[in-house]
HTML snippet that shows the backbone in 3Dmol.js (N, CA, C, O; Angstrom):
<script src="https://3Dmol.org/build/3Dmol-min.js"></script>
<div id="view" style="width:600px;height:400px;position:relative"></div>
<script>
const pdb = `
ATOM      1  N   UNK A   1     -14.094 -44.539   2.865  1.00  0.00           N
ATOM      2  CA  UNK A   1     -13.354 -43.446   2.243  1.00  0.00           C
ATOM      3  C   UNK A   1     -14.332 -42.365   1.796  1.00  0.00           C
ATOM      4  O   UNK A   1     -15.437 -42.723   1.388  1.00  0.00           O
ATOM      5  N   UNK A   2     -14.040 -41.176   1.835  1.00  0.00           N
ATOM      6  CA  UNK A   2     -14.524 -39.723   1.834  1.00  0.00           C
ATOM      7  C   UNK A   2     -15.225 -40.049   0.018  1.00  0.00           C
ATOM      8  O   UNK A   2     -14.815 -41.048  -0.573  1.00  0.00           O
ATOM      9  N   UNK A   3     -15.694 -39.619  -0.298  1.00  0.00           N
ATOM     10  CA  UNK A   3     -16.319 -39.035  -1.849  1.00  0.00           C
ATOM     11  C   UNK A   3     -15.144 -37.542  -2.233  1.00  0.00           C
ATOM     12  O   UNK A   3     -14.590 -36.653  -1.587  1.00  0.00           O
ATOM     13  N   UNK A   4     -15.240 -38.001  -3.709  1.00  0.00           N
ATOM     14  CA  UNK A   4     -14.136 -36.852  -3.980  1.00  0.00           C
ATOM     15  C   UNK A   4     -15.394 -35.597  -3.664  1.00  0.00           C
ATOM     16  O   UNK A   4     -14.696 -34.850  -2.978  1.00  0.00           O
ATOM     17  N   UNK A   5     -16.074 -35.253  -3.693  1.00  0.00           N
ATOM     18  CA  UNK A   5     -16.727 -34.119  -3.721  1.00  0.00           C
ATOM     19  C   UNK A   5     -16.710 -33.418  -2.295  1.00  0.00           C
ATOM     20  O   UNK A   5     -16.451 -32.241  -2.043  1.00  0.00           O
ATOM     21  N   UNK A   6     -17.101 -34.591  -1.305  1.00  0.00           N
ATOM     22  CA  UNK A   6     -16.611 -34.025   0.288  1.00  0.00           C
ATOM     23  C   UNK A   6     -15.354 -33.227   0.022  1.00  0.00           C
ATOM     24  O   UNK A   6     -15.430 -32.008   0.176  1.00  0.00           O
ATOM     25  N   UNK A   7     -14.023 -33.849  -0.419  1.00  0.00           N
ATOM     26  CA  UNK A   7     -12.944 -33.130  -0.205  1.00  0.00           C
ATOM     27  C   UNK A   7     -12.738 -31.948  -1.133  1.00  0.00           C
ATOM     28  O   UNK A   7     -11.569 -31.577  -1.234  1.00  0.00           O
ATOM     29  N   UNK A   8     -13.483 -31.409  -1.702  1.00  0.00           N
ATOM     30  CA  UNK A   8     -13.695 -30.197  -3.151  1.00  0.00           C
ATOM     31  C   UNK A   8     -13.311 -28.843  -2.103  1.00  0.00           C
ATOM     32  O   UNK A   8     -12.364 -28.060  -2.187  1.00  0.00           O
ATOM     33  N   UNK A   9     -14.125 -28.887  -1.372  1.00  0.00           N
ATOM     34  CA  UNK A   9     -14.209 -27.622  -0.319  1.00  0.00           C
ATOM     35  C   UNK A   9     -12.651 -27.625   0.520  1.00  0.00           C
ATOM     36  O   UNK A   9     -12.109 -26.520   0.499  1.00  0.00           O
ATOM     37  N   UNK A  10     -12.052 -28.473   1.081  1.00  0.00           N
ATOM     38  CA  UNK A  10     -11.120 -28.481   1.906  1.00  0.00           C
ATOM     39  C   UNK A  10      -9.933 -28.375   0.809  1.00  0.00           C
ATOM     40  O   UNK A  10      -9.034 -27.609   1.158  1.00  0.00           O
ATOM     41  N   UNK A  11      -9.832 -28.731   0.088  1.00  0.00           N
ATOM     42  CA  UNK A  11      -8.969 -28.507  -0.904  1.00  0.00           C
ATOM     43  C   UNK A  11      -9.032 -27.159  -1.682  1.00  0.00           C
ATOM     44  O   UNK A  11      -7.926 -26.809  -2.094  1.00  0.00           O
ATOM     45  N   UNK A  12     -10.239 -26.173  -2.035  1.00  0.00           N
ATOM     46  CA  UNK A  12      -9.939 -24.845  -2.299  1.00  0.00           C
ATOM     47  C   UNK A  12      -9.520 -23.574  -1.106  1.00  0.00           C
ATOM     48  O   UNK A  12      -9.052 -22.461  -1.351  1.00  0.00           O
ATOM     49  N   UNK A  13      -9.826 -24.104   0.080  1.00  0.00           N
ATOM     50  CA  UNK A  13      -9.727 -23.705   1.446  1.00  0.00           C
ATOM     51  C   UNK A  13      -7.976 -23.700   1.388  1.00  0.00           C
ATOM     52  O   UNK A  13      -7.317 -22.666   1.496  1.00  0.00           O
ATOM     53  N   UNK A  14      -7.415 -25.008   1.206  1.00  0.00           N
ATOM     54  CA  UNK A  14      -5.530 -25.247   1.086  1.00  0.00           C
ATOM     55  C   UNK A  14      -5.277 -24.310  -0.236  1.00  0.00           C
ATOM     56  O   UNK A  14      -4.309 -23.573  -0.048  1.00  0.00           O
ATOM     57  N   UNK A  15      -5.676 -24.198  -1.083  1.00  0.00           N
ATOM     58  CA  UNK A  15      -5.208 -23.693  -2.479  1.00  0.00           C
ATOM     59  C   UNK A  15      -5.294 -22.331  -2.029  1.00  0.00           C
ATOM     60  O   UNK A  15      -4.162 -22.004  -1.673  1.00  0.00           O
ATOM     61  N   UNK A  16      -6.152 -21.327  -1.869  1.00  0.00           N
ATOM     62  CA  UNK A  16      -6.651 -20.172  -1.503  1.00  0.00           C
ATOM     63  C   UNK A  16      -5.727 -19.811  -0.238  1.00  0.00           C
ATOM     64  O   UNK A  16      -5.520 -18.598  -0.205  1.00  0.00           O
ATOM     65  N   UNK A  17      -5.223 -20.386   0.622  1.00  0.00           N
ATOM     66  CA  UNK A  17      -4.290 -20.039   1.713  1.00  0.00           C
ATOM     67  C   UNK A  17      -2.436 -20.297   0.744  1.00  0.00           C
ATOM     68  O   UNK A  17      -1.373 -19.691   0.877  1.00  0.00           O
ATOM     69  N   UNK A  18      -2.693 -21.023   0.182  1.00  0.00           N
ATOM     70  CA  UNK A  18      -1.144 -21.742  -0.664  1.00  0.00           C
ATOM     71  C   UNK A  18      -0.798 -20.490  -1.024  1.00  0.00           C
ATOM     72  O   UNK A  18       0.220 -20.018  -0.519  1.00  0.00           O
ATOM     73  N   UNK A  19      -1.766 -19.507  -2.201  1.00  0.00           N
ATOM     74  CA  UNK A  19      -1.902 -18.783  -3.240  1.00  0.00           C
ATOM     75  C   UNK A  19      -1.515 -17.304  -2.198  1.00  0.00           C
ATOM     76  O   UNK A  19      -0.601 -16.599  -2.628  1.00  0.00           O
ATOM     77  N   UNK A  20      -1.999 -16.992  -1.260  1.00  0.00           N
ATOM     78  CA  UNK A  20      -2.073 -15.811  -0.245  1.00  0.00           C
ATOM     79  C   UNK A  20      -0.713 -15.841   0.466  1.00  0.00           C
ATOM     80  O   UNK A  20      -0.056 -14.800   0.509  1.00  0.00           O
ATOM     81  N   UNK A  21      -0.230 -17.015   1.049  1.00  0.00           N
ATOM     82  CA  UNK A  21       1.016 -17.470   1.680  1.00  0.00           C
ATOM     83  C   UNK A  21       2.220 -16.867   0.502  1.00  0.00           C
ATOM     84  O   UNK A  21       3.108 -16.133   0.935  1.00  0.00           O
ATOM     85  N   UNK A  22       2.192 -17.159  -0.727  1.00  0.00           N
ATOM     86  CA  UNK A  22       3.255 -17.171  -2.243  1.00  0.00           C
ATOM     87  C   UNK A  22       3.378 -15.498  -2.188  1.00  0.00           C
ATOM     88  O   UNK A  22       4.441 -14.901  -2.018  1.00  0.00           O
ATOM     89  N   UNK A  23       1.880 -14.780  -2.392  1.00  0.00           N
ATOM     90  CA  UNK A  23       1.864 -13.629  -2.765  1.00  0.00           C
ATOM     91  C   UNK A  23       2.452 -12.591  -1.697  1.00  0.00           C
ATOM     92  O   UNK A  23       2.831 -11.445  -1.940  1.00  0.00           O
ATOM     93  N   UNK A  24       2.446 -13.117  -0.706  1.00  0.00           N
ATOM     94  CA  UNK A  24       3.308 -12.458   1.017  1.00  0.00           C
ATOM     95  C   UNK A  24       5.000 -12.658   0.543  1.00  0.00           C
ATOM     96  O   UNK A  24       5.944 -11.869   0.499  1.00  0.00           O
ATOM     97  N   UNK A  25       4.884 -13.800   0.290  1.00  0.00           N
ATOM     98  CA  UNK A  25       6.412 -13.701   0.091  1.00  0.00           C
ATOM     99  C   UNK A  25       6.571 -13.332  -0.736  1.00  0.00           C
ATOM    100  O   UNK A  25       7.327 -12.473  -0.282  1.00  0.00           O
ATOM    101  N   UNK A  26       6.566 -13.082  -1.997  1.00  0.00           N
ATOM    102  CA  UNK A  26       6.683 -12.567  -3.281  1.00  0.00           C
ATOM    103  C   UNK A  26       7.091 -10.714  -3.157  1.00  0.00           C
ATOM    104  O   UNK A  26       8.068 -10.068  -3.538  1.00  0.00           O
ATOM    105  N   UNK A  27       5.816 -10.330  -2.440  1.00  0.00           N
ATOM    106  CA  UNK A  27       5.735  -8.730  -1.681  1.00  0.00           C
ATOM    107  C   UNK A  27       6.800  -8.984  -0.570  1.00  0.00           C
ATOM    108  O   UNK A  27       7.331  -7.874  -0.603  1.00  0.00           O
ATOM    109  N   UNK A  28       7.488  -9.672   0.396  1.00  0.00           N
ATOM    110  CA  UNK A  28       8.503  -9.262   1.297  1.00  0.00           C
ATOM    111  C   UNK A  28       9.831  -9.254   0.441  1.00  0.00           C
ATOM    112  O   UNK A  28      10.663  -8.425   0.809  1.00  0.00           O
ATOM    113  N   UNK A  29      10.134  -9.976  -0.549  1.00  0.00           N
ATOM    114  CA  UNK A  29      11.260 -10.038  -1.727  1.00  0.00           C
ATOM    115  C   UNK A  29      11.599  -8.808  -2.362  1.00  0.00           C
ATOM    116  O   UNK A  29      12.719  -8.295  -2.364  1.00  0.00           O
ATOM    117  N   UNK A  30      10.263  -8.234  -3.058  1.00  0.00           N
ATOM    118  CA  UNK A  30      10.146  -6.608  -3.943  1.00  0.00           C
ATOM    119  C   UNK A  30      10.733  -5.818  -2.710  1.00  0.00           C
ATOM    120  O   UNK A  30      11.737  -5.136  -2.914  1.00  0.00           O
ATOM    121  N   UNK A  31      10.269  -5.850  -1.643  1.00  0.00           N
ATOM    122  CA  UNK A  31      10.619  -4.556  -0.559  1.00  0.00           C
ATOM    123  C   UNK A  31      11.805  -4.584  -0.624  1.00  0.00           C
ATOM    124  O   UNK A  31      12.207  -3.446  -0.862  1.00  0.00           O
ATOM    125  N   UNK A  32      12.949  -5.590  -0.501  1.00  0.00           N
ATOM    126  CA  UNK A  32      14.294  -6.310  -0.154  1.00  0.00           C
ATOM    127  C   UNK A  32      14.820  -5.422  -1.236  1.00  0.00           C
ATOM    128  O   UNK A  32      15.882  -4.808  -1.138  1.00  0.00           O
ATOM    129  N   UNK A  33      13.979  -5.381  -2.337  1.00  0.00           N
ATOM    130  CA  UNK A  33      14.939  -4.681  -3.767  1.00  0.00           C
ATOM    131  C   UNK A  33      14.720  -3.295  -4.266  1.00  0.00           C
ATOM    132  O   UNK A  33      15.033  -2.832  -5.362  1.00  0.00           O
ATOM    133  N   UNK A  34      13.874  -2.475  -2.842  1.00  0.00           N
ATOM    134  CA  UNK A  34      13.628  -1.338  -3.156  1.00  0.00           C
ATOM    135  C   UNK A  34      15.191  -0.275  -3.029  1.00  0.00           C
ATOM    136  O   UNK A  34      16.204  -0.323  -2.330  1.00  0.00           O
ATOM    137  N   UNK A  35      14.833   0.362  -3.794  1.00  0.00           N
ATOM    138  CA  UNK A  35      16.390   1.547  -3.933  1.00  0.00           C
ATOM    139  C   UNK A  35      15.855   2.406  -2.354  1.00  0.00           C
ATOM    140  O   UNK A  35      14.930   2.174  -1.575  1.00  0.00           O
ATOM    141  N   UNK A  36      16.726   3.252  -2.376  1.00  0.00           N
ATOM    142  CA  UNK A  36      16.267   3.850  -0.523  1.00  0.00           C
ATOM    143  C   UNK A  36      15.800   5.029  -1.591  1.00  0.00           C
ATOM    144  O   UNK A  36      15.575   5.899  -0.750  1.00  0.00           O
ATOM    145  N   UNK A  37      15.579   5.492  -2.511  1.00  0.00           N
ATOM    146  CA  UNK A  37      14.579   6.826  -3.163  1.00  0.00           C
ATOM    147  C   UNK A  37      13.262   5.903  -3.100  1.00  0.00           C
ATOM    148  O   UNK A  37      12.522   6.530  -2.342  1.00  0.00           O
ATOM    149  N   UNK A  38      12.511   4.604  -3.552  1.00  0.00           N
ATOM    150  CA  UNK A  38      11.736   4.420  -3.695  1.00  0.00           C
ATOM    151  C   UNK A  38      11.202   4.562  -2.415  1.00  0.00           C
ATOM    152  O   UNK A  38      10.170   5.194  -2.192  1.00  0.00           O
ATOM    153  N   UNK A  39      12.276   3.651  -1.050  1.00  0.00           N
ATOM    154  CA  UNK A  39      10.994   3.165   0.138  1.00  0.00           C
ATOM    155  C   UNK A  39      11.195   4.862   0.410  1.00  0.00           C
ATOM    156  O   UNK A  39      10.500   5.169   1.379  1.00  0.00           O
ATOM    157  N   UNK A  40      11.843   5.914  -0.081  1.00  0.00           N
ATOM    158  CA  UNK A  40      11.322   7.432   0.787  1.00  0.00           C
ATOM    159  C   UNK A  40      10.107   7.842   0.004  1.00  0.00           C
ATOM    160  O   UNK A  40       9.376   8.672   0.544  1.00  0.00           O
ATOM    161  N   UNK A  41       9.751   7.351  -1.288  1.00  0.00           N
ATOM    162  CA  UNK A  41       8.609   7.878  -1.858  1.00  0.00           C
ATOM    163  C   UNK A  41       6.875   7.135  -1.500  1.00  0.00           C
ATOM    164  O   UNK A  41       5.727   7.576  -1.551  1.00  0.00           O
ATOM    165  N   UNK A  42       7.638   5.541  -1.062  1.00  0.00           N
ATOM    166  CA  UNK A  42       6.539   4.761  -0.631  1.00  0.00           C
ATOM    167  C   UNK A  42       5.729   5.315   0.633  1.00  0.00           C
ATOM    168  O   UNK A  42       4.545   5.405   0.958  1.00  0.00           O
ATOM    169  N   UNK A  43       7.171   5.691   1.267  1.00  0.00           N
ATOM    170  CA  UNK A  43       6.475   5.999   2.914  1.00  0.00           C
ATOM    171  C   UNK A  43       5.913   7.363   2.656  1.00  0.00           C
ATOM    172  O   UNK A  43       5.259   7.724   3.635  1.00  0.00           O
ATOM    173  N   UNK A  44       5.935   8.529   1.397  1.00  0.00           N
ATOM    174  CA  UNK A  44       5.310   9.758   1.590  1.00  0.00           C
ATOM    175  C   UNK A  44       4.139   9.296   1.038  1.00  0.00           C
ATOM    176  O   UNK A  44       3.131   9.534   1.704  1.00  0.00           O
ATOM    177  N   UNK A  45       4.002   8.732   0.059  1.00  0.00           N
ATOM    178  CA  UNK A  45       2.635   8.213  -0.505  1.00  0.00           C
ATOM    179  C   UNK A  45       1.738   7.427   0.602  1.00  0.00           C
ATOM    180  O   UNK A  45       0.580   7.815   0.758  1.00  0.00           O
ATOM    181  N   UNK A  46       2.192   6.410   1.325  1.00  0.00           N
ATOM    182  CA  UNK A  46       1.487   6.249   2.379  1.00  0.00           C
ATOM    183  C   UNK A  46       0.857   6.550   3.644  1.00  0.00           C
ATOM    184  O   UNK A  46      -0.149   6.131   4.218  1.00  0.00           O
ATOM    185  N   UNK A  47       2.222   7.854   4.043  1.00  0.00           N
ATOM    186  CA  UNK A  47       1.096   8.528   4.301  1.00  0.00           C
ATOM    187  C   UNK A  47       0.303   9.982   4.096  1.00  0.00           C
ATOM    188  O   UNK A  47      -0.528  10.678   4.679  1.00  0.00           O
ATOM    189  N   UNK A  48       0.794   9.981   3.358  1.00  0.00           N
ATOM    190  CA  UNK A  48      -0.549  10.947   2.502  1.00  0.00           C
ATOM    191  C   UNK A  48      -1.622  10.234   1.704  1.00  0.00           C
ATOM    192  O   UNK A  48      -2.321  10.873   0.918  1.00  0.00           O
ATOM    193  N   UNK A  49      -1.756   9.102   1.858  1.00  0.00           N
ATOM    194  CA  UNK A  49      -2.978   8.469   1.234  1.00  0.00           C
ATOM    195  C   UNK A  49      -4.484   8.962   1.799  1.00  0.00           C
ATOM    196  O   UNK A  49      -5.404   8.806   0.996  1.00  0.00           O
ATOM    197  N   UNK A  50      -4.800   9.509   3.029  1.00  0.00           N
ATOM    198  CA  UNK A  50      -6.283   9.999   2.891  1.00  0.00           C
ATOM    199  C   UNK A  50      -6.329  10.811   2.770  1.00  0.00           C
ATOM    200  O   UNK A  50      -5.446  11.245   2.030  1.00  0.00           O
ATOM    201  N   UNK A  51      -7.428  11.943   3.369  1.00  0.00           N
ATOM    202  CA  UNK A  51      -7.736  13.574   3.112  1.00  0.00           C
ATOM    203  C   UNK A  51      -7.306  13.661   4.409  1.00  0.00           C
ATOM    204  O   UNK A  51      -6.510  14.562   4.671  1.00  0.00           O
ATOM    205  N   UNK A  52      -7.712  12.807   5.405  1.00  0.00           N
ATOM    206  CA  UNK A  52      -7.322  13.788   6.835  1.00  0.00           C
ATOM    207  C   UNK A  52      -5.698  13.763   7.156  1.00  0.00           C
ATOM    208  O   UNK A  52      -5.201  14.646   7.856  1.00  0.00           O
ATOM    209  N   UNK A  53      -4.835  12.594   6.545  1.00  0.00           N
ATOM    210  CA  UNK A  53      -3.703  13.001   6.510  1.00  0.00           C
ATOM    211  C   UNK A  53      -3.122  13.885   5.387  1.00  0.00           C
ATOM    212  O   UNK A  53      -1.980  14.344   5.353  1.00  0.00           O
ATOM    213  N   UNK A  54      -3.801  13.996   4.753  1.00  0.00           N
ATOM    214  CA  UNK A  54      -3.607  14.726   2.944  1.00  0.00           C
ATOM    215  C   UNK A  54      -3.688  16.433   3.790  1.00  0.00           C
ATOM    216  O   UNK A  54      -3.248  17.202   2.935  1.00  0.00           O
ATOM    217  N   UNK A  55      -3.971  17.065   4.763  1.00  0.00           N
ATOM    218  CA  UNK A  55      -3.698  18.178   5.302  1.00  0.00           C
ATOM    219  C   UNK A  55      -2.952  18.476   6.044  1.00  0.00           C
ATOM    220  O   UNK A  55      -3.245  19.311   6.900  1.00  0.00           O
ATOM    221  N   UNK A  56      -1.468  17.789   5.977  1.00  0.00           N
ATOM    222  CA  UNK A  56      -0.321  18.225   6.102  1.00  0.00           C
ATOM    223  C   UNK A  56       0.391  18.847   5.395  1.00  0.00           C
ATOM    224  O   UNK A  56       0.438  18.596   4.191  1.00  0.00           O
ATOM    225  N   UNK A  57       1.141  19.832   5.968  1.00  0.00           N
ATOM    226  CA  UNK A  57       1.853  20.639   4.996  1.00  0.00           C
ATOM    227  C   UNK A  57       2.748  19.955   3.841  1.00  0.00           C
ATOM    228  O   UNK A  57       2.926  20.499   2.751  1.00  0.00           O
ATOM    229  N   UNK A  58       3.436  18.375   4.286  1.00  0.00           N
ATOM    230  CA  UNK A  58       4.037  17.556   3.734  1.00  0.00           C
ATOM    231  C   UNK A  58       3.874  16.980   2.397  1.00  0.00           C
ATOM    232  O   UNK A  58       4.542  16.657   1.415  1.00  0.00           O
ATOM    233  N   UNK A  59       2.147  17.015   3.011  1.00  0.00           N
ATOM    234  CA  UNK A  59       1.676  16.134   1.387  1.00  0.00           C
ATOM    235  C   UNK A  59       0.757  16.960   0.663  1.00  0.00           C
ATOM    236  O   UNK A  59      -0.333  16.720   0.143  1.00  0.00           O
ATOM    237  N   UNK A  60       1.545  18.119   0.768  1.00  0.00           N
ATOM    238  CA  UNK A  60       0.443  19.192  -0.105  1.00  0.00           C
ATOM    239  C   UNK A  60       0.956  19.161  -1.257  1.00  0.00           C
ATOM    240  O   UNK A  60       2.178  19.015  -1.306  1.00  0.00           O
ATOM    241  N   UNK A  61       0.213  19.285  -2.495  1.00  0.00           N
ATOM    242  CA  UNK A  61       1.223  20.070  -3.870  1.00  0.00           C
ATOM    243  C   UNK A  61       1.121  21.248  -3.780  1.00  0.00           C
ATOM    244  O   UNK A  61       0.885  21.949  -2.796  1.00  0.00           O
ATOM    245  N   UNK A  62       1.394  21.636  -5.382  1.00  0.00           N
ATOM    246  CA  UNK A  62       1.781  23.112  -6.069  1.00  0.00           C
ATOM    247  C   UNK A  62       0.728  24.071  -5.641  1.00  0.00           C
ATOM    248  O   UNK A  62       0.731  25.223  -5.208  1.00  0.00           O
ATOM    249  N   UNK A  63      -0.231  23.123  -5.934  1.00  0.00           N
ATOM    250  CA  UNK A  63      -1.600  24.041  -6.142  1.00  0.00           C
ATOM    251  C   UNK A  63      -1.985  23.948  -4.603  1.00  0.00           C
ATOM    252  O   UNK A  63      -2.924  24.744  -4.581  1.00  0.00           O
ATOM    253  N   UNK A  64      -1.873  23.547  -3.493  1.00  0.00           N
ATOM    254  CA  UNK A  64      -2.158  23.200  -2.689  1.00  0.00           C
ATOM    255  C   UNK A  64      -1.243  24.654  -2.083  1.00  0.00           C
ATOM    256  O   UNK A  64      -1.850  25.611  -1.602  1.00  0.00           O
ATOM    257  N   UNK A  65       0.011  24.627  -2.180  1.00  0.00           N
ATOM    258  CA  UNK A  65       0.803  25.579  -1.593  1.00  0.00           C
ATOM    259  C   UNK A  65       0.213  27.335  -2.491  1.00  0.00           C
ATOM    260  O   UNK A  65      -0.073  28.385  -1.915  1.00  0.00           O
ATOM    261  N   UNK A  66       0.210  27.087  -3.810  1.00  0.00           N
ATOM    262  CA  UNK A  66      -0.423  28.200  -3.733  1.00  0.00           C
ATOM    263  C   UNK A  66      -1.876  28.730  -3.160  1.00  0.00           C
ATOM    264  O   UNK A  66      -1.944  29.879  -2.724  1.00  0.00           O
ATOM    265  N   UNK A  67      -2.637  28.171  -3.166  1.00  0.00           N
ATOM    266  CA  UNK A  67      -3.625  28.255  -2.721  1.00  0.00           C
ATOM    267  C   UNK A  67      -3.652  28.973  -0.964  1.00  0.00           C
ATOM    268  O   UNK A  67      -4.527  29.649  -0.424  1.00  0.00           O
ATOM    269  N   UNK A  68      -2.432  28.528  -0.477  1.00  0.00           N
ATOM    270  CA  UNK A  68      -2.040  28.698   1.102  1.00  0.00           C
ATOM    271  C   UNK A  68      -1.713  30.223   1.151  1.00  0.00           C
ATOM    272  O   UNK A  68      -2.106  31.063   1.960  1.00  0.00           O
ATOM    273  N   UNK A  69      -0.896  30.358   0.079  1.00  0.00           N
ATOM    274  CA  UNK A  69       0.442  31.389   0.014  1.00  0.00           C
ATOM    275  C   UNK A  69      -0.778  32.735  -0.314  1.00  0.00           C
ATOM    276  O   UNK A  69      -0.666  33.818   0.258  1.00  0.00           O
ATOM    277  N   UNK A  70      -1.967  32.430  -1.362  1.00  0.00           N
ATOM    278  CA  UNK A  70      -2.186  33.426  -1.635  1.00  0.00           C
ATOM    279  C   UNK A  70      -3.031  34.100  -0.905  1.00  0.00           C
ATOM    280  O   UNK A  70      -3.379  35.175  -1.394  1.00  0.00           O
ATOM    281  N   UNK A  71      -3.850  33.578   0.964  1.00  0.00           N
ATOM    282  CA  UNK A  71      -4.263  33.508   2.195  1.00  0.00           C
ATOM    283  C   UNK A  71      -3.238  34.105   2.964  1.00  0.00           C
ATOM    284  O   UNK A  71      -3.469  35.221   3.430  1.00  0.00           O
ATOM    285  N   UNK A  72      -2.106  33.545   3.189  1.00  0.00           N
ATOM    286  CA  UNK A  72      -1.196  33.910   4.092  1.00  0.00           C
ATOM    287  C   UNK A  72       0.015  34.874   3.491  1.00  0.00           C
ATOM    288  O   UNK A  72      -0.106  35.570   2.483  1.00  0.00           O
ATOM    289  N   UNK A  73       1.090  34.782   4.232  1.00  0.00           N
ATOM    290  CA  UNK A  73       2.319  35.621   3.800  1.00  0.00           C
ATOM    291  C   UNK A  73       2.879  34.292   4.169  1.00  0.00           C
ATOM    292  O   UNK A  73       2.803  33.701   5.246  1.00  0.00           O
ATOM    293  N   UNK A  74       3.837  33.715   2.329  1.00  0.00           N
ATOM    294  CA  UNK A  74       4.659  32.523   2.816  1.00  0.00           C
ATOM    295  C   UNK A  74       6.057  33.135   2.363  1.00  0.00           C
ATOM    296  O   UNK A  74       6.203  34.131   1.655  1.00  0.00           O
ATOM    297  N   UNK A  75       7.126  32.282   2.955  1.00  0.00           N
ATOM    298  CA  UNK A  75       8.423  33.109   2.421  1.00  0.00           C
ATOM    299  C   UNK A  75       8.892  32.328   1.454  1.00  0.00           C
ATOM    300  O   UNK A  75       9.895  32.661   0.822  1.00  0.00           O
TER     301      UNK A  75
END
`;
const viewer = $3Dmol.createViewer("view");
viewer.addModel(pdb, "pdb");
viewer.setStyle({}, {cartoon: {color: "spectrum"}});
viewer.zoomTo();
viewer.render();
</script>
């Protein structure tokens, strides 16, 4: 028979996958209970999350649009 210490490692290896497996499902549940305003705010936040998508006209702000307006002619 194995030494409990052999099995130390294979057993945080199961715990650490148990713990990752819970937290997946836990996050597919929250989505299930999003209002349809949240998943439209999730999906603008996501993608406007970097700079190179952050230069769409979409995910600009205030200051972002003025900044445009006072360059161009906006209507």
């Amino acid at each position: 028979m194995k030494d409990f210490n052999d099995i130390i490692p294979t057993l945080a290896i199961l715990g650490a996958f148990a713990g990752l497996l819970y937290m997946f499902i836990i996050g597919l549940q929250q989505q299930d209970n999003l209002t349809p305003e949240q998943i439209e705010k999730r999906s603008i936040h996501n993608t406007c999350i970097s700079k190179v998508r952050g230069s769409k006209p979409a995910c600009w702000t205030e200051t972002d649009w003025k900044a445009y307006c006072s360059r161009v002619q906006c209507k």
